[in-house]
Structure formats: structure tokens, C-alpha cells
N, C-alpha and C positions, 0 to 999 in steps of 0.2 A: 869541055871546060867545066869546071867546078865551082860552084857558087861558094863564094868566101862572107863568113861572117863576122869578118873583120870589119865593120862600120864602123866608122869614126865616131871615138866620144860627143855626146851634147852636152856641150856647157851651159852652165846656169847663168844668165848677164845678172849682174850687183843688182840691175837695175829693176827685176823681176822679184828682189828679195826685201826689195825696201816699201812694196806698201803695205805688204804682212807685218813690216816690224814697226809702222808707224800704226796700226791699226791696234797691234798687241800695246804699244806704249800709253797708244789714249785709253783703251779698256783699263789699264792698270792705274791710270790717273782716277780714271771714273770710281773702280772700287775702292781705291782711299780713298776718294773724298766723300765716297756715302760712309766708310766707317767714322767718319768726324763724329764730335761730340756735340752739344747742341748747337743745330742748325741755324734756330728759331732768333738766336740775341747775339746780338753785336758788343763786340768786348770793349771796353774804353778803358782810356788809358787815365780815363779820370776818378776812375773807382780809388777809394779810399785815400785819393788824394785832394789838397783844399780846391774848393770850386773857383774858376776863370772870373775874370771880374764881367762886373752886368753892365751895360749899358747906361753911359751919363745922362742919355738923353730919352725924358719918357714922352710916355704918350697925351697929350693934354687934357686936365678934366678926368684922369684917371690913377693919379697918386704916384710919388716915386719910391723907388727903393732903392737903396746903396746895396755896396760888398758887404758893412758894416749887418747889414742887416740880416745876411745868411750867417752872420756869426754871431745873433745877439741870445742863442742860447736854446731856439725853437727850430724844432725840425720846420722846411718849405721844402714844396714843390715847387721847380721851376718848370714852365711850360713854354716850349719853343712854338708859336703859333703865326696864322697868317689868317684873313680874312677871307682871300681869295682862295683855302684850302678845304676841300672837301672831307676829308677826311679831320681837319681840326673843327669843322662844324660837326660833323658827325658825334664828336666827343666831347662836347663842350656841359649836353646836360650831365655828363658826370663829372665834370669841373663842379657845376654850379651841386650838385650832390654831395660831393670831397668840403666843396666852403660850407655845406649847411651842418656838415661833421663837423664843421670846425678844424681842418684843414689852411691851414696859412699855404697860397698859394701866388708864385710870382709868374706873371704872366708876359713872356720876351716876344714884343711882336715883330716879328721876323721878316724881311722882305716885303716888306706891306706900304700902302699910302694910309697916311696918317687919318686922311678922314674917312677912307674905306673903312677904317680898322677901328674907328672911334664910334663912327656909324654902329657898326657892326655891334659891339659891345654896348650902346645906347637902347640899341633894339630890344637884343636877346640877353642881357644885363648881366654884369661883369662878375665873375666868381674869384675876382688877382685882388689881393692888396695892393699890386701895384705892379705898373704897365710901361718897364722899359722898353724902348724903342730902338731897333735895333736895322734902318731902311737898308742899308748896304750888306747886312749881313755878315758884317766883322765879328764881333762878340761871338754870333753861330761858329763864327771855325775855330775863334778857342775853345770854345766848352765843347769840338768836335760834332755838330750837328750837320748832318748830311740832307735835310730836309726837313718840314713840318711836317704833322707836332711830333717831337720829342721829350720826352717829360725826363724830370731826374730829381729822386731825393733829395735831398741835402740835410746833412744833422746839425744841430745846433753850434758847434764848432765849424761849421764851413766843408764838413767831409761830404764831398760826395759819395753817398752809399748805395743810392742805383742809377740805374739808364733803362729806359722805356720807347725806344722805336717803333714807329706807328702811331695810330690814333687808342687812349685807355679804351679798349672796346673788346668784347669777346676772351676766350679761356685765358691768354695771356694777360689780360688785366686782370682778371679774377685769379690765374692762379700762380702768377707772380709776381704784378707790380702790389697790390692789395696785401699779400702777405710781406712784402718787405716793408710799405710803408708802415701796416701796424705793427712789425717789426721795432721801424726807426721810431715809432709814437710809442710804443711800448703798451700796445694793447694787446 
């Protein structure tokens, strides 16, 4: 008898070809997303358009500010801040730096208890003209704040001209939010 090498075909099951092709699909997600453009800032939709309204209700003992008053002709800084935030303590002496420039700065206190937050500012002394209060965090989802602190230009017409994510601290303060501001101050 004669050995036949006629063996029957092996077929590939679907099933053996599908974790190759889900492993190729995530490598190919992975490399587009590292050729993305800057990683670093969050795009908002509020760029160059007029800024959300502030909060009616401020903080007590620390001054108010309307809408009126992001459009009364002077660049501000808005500053989304919380007492309880580590990172908004971290940044706060260059608030109080920004006010001794001469900085008009509004300071939205954000998810905070009133006298935490009063405390707090009593203490380590307030660098805001003034201190809408904002405890439920409405105002944060219109002006799009996903957290404390978030800062944002504002020009004298009401335009928001940046977004600043994080606390102003380290090369992104220095080498972005700092050249737009004197940018919008025209220094």
C-alpha cells in the first residue's frame, strides 16, 4: 500500500483571525492619535466668542461683578477657583503677582462653601476684584469648566480670547497663557 498525500485541507476558523485584526485596529488608533496637534490645551468653543454670564450671586465681604463688567472696555482674567483645591492654592501667589501688575482679575468661586472660601481669601488675601459665587457649579458648565482652576482671558468687549487648564504654574504659564495675556494687555 502506498502512502497518499492527499491530507485534507486546514482551514483557518474566522475566529483565529480576529484578534490579529483587532490588535492591528488599536495600533492604528494609537498612531493617529500620537500624530495629533497639540496635546497640551483644550479647545473651547468659547474662543473669540462673547463670554457666558458670571454668576448673580457673590461671595460676601469680597465685592461683586456683573457681565457689564467684562465688557466695560478692560481686558480680565476670569479665574475658576475652589478653596478646597490644591492645585488653585498652588497658583494663587501668582494671582496675587498678576494683581500687583495691575491685572483686573475676577475670581468665580466654584463648588466651594462660602465660608471655607471666605476663610481662605481672608487668610492669604484676595488678588479678584471681585468674587462671584458660583456653589452648584452652573455658570462652570456654561463657560465649559471641567474643573478647578481654570483661567481665561477676556477682552474688553467681552471676547474670550484664551482658555488656561490647570493651575497658572510651570512652562505653560510662562509660555502660553503670559504671552497672550500681554498680548490682550498690549504689552
Amino acid at each position: 500500500m502506498a502512502e497518499s498525500n492527499d491530507a485534507p485541507a486546514r482551514k483557518i476558523s474566522p475566529l483565529m483571525i480576529l484578534p490579529p485584526l483587532i490588535f492591528a485596529a488599536f495600533a492604528i488608533m494609537a498612531y493617529l492619535g500620537m500624530q495629533r496637534g497639540d496635546t497640551h490645551t483644550l479647545p473651547s468653543t468659547f474662543i473669540g466668542q462673547q463670554a457666558p454670564g458670571l454668576p448673580a450671586e457673590t461671595l460676601e465681604g469680597f465685592g461683586g461683578v456683573t457681565d457689564a463688567d467684562l465688557r466695560d472696555g478692560q481686558v480680565t482674567v476670569v479665574n475658576f477657583w475652589a478653596s478646597w483645591c490644591p492645585p488653585c492654592r498652588a497658583e494663587h501667589p501668582r494671582l496675587l503677582e498678576l494683581q500687583q501688575e495691575g491685572v483686573r482679575i475676577v475670581g468665580v468661586n466654584f463648588k466651594d462653601k462660602a465660608g471655607a472660601a471666605g476663610s481662605y481669601l481672608t487668610e492669604e488675601k484676595s488678588p479678584f476684584i471681585g468674587v462671584p459665587f458660583d456653589p452648584q457649579g452652573r455658570a462652570a458648565i456654561d463657560w465649559g469648566v471641567t474643573g478647578p482652576p481654570e483661567t481665561f482671558i477676556v477682552a474688553g468687549d467681552g471676547t474670550v480670547l484664551h482658555k488656561h487648564v490647570g493651575p497658572l504654574a510651570g512652562t505653560l504659564y510662562t509660555d502660553v497663557f503670559l504671552p497672550a495675556l500681554h498680548e490682550a494687555l498690549g504689552r
